[in-house]
Backbone as CSV, one residue per row, in Angstrom:
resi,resn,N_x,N_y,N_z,CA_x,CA_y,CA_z,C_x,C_y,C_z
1,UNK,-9.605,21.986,-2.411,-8.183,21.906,-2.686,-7.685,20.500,-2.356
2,UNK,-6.619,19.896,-3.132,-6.138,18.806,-2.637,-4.498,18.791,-3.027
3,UNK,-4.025,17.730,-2.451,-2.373,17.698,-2.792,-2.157,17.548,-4.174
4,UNK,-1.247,17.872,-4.131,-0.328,18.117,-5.574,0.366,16.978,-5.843
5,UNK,0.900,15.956,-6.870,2.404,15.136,-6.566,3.220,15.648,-5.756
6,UNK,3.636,16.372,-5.177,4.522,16.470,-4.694,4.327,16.558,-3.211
7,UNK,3.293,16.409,-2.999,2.406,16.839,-1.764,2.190,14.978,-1.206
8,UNK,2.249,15.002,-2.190,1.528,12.894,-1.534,2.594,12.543,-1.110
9,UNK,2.553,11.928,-0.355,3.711,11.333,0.038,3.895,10.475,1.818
10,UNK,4.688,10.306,1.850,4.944,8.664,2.753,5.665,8.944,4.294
11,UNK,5.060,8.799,5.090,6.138,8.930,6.053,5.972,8.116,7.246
12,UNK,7.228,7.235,7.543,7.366,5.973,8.553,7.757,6.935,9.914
13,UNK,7.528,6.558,10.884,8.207,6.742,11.839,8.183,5.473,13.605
14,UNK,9.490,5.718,13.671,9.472,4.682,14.690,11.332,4.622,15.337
15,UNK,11.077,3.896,16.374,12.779,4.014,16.743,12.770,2.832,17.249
16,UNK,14.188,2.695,17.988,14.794,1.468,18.292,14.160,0.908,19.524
17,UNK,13.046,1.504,20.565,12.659,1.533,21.974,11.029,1.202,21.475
18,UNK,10.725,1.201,20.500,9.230,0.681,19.794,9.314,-0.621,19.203
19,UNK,8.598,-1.343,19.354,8.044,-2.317,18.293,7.233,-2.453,17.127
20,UNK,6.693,-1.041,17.230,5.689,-0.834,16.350,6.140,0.689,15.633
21,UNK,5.619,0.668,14.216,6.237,2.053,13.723,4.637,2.174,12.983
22,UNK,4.883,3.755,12.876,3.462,4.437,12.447,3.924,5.362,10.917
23,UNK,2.906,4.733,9.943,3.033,4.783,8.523,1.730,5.681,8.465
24,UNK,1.965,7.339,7.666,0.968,8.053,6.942,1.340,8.272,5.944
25,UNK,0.272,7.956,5.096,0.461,8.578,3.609,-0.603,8.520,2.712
26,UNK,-0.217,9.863,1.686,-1.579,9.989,1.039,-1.223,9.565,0.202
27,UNK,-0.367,8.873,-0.659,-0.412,7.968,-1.581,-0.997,6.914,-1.934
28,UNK,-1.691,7.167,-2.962,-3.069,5.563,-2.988,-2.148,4.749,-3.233
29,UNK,-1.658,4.262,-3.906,-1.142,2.506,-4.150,-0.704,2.124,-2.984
30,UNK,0.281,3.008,-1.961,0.739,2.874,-0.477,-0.502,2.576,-0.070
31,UNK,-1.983,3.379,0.233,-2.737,2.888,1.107,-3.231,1.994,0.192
32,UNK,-3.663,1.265,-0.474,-4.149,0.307,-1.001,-2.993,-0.987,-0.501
33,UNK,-1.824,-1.068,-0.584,-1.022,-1.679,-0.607,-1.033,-2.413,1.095
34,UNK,-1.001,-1.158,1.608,-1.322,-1.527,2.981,-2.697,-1.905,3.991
35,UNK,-3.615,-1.386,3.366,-4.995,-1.988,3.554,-4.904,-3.532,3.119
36,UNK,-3.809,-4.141,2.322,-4.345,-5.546,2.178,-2.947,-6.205,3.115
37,UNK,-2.276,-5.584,4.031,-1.325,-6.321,4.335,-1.674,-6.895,5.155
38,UNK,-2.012,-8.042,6.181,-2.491,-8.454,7.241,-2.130,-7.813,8.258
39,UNK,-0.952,-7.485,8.344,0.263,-7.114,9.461,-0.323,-5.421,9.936
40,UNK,-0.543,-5.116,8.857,-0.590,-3.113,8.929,-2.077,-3.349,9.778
41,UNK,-2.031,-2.289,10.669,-3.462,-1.633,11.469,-4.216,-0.241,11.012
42,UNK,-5.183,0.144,10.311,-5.333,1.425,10.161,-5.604,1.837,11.163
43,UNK,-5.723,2.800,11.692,-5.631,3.810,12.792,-6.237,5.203,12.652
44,UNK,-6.256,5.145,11.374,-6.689,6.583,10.944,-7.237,7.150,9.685
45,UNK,-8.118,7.617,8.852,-8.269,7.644,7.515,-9.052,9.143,7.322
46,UNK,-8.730,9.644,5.883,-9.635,10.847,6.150,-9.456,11.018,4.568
47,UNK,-9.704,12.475,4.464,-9.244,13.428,2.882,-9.118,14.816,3.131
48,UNK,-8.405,15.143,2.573,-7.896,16.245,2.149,-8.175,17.150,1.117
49,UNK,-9.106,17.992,0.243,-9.641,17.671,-0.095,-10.021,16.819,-1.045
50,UNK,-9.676,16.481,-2.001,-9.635,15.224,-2.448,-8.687,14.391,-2.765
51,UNK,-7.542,14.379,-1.726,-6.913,13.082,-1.527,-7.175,12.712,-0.303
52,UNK,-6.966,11.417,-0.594,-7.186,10.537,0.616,-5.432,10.441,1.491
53,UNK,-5.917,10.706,2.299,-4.984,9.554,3.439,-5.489,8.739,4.317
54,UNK,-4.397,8.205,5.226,-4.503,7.237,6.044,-3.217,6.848,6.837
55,UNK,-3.613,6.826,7.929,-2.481,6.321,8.705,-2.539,4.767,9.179
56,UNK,-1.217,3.753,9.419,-1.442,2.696,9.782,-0.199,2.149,11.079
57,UNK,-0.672,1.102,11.517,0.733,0.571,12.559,1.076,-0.873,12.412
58,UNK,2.028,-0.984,12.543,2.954,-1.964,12.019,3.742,-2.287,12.801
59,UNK,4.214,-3.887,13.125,5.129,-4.301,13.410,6.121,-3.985,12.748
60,UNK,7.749,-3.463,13.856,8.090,-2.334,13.312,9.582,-3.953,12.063
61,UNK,9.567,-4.729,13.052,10.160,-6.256,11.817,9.644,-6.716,10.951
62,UNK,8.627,-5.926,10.655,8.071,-6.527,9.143,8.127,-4.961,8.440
63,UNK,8.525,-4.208,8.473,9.119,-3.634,7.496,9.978,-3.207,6.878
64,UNK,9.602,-3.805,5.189,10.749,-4.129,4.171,10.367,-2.677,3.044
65,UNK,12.024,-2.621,2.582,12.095,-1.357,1.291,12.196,-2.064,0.471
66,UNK,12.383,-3.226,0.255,12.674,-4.048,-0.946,10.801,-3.463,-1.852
67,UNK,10.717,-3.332,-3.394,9.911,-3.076,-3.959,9.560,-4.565,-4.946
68,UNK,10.097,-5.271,-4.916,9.785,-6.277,-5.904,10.212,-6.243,-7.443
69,UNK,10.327,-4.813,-7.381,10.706,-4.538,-9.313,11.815,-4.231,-9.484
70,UNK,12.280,-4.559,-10.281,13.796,-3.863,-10.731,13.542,-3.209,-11.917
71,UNK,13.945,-2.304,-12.611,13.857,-1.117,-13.373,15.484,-1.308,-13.991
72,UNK,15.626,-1.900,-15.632,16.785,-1.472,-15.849,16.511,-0.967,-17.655
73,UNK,17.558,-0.318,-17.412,17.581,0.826,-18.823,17.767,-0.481,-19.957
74,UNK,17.525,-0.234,-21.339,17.700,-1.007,-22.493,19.277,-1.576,-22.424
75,UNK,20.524,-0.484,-22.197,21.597,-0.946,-21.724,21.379,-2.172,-20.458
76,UNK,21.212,-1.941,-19.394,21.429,-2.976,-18.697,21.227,-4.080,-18.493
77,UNK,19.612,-4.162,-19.616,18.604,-5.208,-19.677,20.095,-6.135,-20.378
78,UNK,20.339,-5.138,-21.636,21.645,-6.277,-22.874,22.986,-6.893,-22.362
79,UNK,23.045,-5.933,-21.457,24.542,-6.303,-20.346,24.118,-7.703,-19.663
80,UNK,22.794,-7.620,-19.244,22.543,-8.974,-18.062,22.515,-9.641,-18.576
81,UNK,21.169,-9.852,-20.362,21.462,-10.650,-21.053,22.308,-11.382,-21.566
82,UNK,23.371,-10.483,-21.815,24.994,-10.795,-22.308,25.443,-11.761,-21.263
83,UNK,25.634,-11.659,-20.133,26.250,-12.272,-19.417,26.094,-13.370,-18.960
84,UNK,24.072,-13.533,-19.005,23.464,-14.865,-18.357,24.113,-15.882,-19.967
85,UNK,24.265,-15.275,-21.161,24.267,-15.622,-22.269,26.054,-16.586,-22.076
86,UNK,26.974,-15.985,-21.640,28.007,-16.366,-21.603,28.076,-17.435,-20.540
87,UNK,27.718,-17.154,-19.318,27.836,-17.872,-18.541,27.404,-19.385,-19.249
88,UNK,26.066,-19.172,-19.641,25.090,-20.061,-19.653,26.588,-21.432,-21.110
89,UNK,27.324,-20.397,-21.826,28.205,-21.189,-22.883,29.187,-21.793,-22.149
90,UNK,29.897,-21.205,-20.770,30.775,-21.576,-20.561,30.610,-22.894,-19.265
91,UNK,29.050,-23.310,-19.217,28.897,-24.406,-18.493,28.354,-25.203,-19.436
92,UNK,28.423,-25.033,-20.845,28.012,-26.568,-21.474,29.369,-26.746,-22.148
């Protein structure tokens, strides 16, 4: 047996009296992601049956939610366009 989507999943924990916060999750791109971070410690690794997890520790100031991607609908993509478009007329 192994997890389901809905079953994978992420969980930080840590408080204001730690320096360090402790990250499990059976989400591969998360553990892949974090196996290459310098910063992250694994601590723990296993499967389920065939998903993997892993737990790691972290300096609890180096962690960021920022994702790197932004995601915008065909509307918003034309809105931004539009605007870098105007701007871009009303400085020449």
């Amino acid at each position: 047996m192994s997890l389901n989507a809905s079953e994978r999943e992420t969980v930080i924990l840590g408080s204001d009296a730690e320096d360090l916060i402790t990250i499990w999750t059976a989400q591969r791109a998360t553990i892949t992601r974090l196996r290459g971070n310098p910063s992250a410690r694994e601590t723990e690794s296993g499967f389920y049956g065939t998903s993997a997890w892993a737990k790691f520790e972290m300096p609890a100031n180096l962690l960021s939610f920022r994702s790197g991607r932004i995601r915008l609908t065909d509307e918003q993509r034309q809105a931004r366009a539009d605007l870098m478009r105007r701007n871009r007329e009303r400085r020449s």
